[in-house]
DRENFI-962926 format. One line per 5 residues: their letters; for each residue x negated, y, z negated of C-alpha. Coordinates in steps of 0.05 Angstrom, whole numbers, plus 32768, in hexadecimal, padded with zeros to 4 digits. Example, Ala and Ser with C-alpha at 12.3 -4.5 7.8 and 13.67 -1.06 7.14 Angstrom:
residues 2
as = 7F0A,7FA6,7F64  7EEF,7FEB,7F71;
END
This chain:
residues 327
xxxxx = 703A,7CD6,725F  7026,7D16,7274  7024,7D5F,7259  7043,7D82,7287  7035,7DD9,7282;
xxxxx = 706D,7DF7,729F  7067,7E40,72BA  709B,7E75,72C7  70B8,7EC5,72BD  70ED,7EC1,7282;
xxxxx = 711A,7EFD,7295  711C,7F0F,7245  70CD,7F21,725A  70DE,7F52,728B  7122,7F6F,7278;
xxxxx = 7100,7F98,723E  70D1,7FB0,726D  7105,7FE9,728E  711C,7FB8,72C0  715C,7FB5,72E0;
xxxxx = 7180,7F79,72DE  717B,7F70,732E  712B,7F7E,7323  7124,7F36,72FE  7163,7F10,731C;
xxxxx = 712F,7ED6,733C  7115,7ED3,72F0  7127,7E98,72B8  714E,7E96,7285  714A,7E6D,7245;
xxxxx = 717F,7E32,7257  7152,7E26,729F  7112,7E1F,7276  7136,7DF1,7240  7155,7DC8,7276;
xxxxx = 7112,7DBC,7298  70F4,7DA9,7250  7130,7D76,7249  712D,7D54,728F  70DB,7D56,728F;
xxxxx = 70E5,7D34,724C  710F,7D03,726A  70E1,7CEE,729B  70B8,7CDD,7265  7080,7D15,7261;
xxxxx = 7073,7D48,7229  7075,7D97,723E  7053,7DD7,722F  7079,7E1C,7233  7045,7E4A,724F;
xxxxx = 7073,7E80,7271  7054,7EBA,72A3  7016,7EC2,72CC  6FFA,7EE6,7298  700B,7EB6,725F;
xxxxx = 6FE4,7E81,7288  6FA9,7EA5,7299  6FA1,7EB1,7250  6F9A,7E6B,7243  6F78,7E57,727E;
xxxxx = 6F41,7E86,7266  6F46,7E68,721F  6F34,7E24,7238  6F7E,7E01,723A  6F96,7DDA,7274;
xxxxx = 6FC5,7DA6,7288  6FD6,7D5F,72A2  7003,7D89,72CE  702C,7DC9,72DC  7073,7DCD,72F2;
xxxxx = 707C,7E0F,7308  70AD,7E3D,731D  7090,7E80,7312  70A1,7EB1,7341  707B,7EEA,7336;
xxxxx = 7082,7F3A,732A  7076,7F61,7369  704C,7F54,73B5  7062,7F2C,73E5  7032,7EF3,73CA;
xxxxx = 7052,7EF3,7383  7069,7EA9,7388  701F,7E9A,738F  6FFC,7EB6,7363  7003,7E81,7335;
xxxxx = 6FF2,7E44,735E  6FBA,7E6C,7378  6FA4,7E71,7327  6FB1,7E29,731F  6F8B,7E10,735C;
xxxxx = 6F52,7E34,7341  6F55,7E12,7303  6F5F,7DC6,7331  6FA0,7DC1,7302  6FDD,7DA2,732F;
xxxxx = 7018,7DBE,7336  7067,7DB7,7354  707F,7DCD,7393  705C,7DF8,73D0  7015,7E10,73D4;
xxxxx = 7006,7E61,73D7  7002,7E5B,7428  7049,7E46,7427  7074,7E69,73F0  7054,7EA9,740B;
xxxxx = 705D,7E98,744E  70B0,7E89,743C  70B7,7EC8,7410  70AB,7EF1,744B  70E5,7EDC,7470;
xxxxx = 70D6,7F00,74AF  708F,7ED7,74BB  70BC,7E9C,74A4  70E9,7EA1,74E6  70AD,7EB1,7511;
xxxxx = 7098,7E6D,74FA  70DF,7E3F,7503  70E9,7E6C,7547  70A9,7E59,7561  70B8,7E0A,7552;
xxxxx = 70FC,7E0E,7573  7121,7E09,753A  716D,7E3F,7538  7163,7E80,7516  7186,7EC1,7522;
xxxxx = 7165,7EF9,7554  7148,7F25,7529  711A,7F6D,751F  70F3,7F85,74E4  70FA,7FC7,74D1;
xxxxx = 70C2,7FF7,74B3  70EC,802F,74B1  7135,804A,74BB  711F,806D,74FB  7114,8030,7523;
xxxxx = 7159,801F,7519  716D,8049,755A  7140,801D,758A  7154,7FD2,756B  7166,7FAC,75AC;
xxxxx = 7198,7F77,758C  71E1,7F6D,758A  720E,7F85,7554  7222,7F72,7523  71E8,7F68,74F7;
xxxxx = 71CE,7F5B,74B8  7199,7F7C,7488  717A,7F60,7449  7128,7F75,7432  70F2,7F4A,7450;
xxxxx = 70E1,7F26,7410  710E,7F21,73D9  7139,7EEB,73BE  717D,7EE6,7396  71A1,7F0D,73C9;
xxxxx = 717C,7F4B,73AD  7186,7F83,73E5  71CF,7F60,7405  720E,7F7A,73F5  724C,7F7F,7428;
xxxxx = 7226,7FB6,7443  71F3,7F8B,745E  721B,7F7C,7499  720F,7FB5,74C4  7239,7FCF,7500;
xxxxx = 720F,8003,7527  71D6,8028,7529  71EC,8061,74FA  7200,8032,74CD  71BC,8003,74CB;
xxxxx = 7192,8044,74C7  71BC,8058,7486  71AF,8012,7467  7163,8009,747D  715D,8048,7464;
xxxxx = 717C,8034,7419  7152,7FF3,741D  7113,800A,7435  7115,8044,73F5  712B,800B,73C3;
xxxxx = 7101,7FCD,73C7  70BF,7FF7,73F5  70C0,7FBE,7425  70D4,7FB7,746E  7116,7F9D,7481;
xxxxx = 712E,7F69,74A8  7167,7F6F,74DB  718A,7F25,74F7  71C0,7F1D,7524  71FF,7F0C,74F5;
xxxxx = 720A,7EC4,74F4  7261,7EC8,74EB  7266,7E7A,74DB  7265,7E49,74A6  722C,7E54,746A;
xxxxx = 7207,7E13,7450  71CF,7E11,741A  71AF,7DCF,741E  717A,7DB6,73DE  713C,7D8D,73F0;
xxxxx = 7111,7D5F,73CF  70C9,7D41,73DC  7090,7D54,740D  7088,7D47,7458  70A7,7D04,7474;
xxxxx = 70BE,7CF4,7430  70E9,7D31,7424  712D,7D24,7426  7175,7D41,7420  718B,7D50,73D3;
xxxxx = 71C7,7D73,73E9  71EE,7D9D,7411  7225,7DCE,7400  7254,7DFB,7425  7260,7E47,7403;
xxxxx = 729E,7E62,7408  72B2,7EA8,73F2  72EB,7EB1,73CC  7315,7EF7,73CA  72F7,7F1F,739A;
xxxxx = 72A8,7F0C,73BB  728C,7F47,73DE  7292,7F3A,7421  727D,7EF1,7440  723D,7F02,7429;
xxxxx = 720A,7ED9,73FB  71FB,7F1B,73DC  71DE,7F2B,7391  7224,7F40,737B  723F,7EFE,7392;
xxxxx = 720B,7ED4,7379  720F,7EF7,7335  7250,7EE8,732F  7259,7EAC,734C  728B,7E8A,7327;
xxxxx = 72C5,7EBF,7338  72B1,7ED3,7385  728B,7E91,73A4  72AA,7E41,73A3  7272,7E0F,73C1;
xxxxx = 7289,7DC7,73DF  725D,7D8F,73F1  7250,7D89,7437  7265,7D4F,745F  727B,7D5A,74A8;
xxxxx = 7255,7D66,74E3  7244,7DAC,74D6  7227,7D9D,7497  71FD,7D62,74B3  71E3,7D90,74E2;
xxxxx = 71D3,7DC7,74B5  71AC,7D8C,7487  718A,7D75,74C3  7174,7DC7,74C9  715B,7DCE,7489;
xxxxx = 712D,7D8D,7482  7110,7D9E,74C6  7100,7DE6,74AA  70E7,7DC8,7469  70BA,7D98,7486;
xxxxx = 70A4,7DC5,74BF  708B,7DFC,748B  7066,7DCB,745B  7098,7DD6,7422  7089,7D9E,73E3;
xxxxx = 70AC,7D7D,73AC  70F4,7DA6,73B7  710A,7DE8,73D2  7153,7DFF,73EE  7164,7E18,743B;
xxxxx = 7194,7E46,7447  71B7,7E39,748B  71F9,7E69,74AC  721D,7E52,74E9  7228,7E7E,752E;
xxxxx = 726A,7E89,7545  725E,7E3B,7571  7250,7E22,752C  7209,7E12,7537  71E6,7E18,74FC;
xxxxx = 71AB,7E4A,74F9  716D,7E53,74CA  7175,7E88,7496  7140,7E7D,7462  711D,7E54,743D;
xxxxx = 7113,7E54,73EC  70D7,7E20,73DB  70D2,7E3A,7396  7127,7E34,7393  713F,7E42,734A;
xxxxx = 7152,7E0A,731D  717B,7E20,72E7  71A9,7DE1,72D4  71EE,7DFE,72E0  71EC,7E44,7307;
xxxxx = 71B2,7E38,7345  71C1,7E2A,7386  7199,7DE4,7392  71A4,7DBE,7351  71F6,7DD7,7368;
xxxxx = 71F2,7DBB,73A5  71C4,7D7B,7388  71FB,7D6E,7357  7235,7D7A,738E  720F,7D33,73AD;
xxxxx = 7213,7D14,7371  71C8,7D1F,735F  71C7,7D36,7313  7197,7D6A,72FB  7169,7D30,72D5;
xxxxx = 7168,7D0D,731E  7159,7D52,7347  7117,7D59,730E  7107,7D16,731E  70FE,7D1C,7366;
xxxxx = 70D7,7D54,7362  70AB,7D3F,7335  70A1,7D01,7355  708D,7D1E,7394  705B,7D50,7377;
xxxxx = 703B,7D17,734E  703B,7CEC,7387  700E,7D23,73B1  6FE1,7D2D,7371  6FCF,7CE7,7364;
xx = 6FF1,7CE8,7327  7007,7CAC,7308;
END
């Protein structure tokens, strides 16, 4: 048995700090942090609530430690936010779940991201980065094309207006981007096909396939977009199937190369979009993916595969104690 710290950013931390509801979407709620307690327990290992960065630097300087952290804590602000805290608990020589600092800062910025699958060969939409509205004018690719910020996650910054049209038009929404997260934008060719997420487990050769789903957006979604609004309200605007024909298998096939070939560990979701061929193409990759039981995306498309929340802990916590030489 082990006691097992778990780290994170409870939303009812932040939301009586001023901040919007948008501003601490990729943040935890009560039932994910119970739901981790219950399926750590089941594995047979005691836990430890310790919450933010700040909460465990606290105790770190008061001495504590632990067998063991899970954590999903993504952080405040900075494009290295989902590091800070396995930087703080490599310092300390405590182990911990899923990727190292190189990595989940590496995948957070998703324009260094594609640099990286583009270089290895591997699908991804043409694409620019954009420091300001004015370079809008000069962007040699095709239209139509889609914006989002360079690092954030829950669909924060897409909405049906993401998909842009012309250069009058991208210049307007760089513009509204650039002023609202104060971070560079990226621009992709718009991928018009089919939209897979697929969930991962383990590290390296091991890592394999938890499941893949399809999303398909229903009439009152806004736009075929994985936006916030959608992903908000999921239940009313978004229906997910498991995938299980070609296209899915190759979209599977997509994301485990990506996950492997950016040193993701213990679990993490790809996001993959199809062209107008149907060949799938690289969006992103989440290596810190949430893990609330009923509303995230990768215990979804785990449980579409018949992989049950308990199972989808299990995994990943067999794979981190695996590469810590834990028992």
């Amino acid at each position: 048995m082990l006691r097992i710290g778990l780290t994170y950013d409870m939303k009812t931390d932040y939301a009586s700090s001023g901040l919007s509801q948008e501003e601490i979407a990729e943040f935890d709620s009560e039932e994910t942090v119970a739901g981790l307690e219950a399926a750590i327990a089941g594995c047979g290992h005691t836990t430890d609530r310790i919450g933010n960065i700040r909460s465990l630097t606290a105790r770190l300087a008061a001495g504590e430690t632990w067998d063991f952290v899970f954590n999903i804590a993504e952080g405040l602000a900075g494009p290295g936010r989902e590091s800070q805290v396995p930087c703080l608990l490599e310092a300390w020589n405590i182990p911990y779940s899923f990727s190292d600092p190189m990595v989940l800062a590496l995948c957070l910025h998703k324009a260094m991201t594609k640099r990286v699958i583009r270089d290895a060969a591997l699908p991804t939409a043409d694409f620019a980065v954009l420091d300001s509205a004015a370079q809008a004018a000069g962007l040699a690719l095709p239209y139509p094309l889609f914006a989002k910020p360079v690092a954030e996650g829950t669909g924060k910054g897409i909405s049906a207006a993401s998909k842009i049209e012309n250069p009058s038009e991208l210049a307007r929404v760089a513009a509204a981007l650039l002023e609202k997260f104060h971070q560079p934008v990226l621009v992709e060719t718009f991928l018009p096909g089919r939209e897979f997420t697929a969930g991962l487990t383990g590290t390296g050769e091991a890592a394999r396939l938890a499941g893949c789903m399809e999303i398909h957006y229903g009439e009152d979604a806004e736009g075929e977009v994985y936006s916030y609004a959608n992903k908000a309200g999921y239940e009313q605007r978004i229906s997910y199937t498991p995938g299980g024909d070609a296209a899915a298998r190759a979209a599977s096939a997509l994301a485990l190369a990506a996950y492997r070939l950016l040193g993701c560990r213990d679990g993490g979701r790809v996001d993959i979009r199809c062209d107008a061929a149907g060949a799938p193409h690289f969006i992103e990759i989440n290596p810190l993916a949430g893990l609330n039981p009923v509303h995230s995306d990768l215990p979804i498309a785990a449980r579409l595969s018949g992989v049950s929340y308990n199972e989808l802990i299990r995994r990943i916590l067999e794979s981190a104690f695996k590469r810590a030489g834990l028992a």
